[in-house]
C-alpha positions as CSV (number, residue, x, y, z in Angstrom):
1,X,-60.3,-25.9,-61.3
2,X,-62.3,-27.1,-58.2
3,X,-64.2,-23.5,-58.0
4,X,-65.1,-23.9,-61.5
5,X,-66.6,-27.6,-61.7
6,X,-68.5,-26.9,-58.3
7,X,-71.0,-24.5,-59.3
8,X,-72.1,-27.2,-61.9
9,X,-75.2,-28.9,-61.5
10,X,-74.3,-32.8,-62.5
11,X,-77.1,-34.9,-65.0
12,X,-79.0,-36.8,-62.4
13,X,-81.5,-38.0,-64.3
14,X,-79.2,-40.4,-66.6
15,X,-80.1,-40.6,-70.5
16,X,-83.7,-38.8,-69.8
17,X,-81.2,-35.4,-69.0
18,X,-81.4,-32.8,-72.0
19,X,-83.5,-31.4,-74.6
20,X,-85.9,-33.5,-76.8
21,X,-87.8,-32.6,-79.7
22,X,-91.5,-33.9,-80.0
23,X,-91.1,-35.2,-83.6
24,X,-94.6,-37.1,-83.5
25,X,-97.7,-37.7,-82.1
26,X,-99.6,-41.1,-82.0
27,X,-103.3,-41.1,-81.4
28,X,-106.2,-43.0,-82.6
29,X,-107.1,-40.7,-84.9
30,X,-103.3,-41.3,-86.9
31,X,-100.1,-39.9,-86.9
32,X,-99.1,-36.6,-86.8
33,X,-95.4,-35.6,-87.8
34,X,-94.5,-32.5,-85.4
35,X,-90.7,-32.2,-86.5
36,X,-92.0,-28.1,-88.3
37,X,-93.7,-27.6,-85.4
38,X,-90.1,-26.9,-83.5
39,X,-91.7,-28.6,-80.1
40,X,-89.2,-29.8,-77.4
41,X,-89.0,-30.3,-74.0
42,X,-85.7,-30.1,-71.4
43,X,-84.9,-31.8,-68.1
44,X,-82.4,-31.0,-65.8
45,X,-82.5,-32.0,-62.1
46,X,-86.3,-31.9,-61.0
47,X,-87.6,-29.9,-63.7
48,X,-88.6,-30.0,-66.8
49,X,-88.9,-27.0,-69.5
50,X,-91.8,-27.3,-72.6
51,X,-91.3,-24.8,-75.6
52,X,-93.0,-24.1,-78.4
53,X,-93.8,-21.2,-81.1
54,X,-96.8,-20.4,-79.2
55,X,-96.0,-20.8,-75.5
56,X,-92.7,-21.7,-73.0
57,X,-93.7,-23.3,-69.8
58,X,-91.9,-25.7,-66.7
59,X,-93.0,-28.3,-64.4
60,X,-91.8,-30.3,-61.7
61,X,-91.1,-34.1,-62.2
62,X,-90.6,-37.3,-61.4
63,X,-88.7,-40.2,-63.3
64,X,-89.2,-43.5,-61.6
65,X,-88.8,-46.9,-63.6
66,X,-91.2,-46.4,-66.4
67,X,-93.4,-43.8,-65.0
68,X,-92.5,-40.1,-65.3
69,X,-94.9,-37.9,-63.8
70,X,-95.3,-33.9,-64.7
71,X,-96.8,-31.8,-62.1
72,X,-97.3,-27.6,-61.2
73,X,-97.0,-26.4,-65.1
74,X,-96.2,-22.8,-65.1
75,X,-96.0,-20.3,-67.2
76,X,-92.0,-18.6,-68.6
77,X,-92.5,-15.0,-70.6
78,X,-92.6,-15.8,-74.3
79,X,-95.3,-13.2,-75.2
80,X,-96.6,-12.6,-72.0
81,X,-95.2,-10.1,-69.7
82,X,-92.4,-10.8,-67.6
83,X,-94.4,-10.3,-64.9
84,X,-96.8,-13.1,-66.1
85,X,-93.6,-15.6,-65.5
86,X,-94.2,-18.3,-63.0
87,X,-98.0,-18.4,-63.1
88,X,-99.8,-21.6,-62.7
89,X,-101.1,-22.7,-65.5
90,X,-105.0,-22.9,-65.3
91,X,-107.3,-25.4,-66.2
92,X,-109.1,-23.3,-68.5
93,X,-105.7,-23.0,-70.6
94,X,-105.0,-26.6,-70.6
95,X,-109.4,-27.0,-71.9
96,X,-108.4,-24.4,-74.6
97,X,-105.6,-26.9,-75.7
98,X,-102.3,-25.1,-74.4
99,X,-100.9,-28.4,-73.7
100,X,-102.8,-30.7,-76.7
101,X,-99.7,-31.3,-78.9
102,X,-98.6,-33.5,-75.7
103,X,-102.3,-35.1,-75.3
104,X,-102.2,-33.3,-71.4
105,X,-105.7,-31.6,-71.1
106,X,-105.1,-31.4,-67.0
107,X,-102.5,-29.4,-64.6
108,X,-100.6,-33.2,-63.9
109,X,-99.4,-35.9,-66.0
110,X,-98.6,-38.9,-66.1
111,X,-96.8,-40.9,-68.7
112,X,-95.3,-44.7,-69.2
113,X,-92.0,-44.7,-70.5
114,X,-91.8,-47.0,-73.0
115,X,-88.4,-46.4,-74.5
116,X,-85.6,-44.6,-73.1
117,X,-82.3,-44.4,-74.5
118,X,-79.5,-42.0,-74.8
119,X,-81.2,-41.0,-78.1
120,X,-84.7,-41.6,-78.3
121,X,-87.4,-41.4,-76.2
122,X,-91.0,-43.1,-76.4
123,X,-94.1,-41.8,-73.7
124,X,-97.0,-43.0,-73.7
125,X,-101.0,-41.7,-72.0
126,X,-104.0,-43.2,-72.3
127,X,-104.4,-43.2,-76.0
128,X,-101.6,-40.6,-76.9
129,X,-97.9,-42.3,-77.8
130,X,-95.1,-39.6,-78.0
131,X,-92.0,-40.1,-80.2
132,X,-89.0,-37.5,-79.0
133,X,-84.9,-37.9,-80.3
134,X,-82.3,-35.9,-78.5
135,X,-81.5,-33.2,-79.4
């Protein structure tokens, strides 16, 4: 039994641990319902995983108080090559809105958190407010 349970990696991060789905997107402009779009996001430990339809990618963060800061975006296969996994993404992606669905036009991010419990999730940047449930 002790083999077993200590090859597991334990949540560190408390109620921000798991995946999340994006389900909308609060911006001046409105509010836009992204529940179809299938968009979620994963922590575990010091990274953080971002899928969607049209890409799959993971960053580095940081959770402290209400700030959680994304940094070093690269790129998992999805339709790119396996060979393409683990490339930076570039700024030039990020300009051609890879990232937009999560208002992050740069290669870091920072967000406030201004709800986190073991069920929903609130972020918020400059003027973009994202709503995420557990998943």
């Amino acid at each position: 039994m002790l083999v077993l349970t200590s090859c597991d990696k334990t949540p560190i991060n408390g109620p921000l641990d798991g995946m999340w789905q994006l389900m909308s997107v609060e911006t001046p402009a409105g509010v836009v319902d992204t529940k179809a779009e299938h968009t979620y996001i994963s922590f575990q430990l010091h990274t953080s995983q971002w899928n969607h339809a049209n890409y799959r990618l993971y960053s580095a963060f940081q959770h402290s108080g209400d700030s959680l800061f994304f940094d070093r975006f690269r790129h998992l296969s999805l339709h790119r090559t396996a060979a393409d996994d683990d490339e930076p993404v570039t700024t030039v992606e990020l300009a051609d809105g890879l990232m937009a669905a999560w208002g992050i036009h740069t290669t870091s991010a920072r967000f406030r958190v201004v709800r986190l419990t073991n069920e929903h999730l609130t972020l918020n940047r400059a003027d973009t407010t994202l709503v995420l449930r557990k998943f």
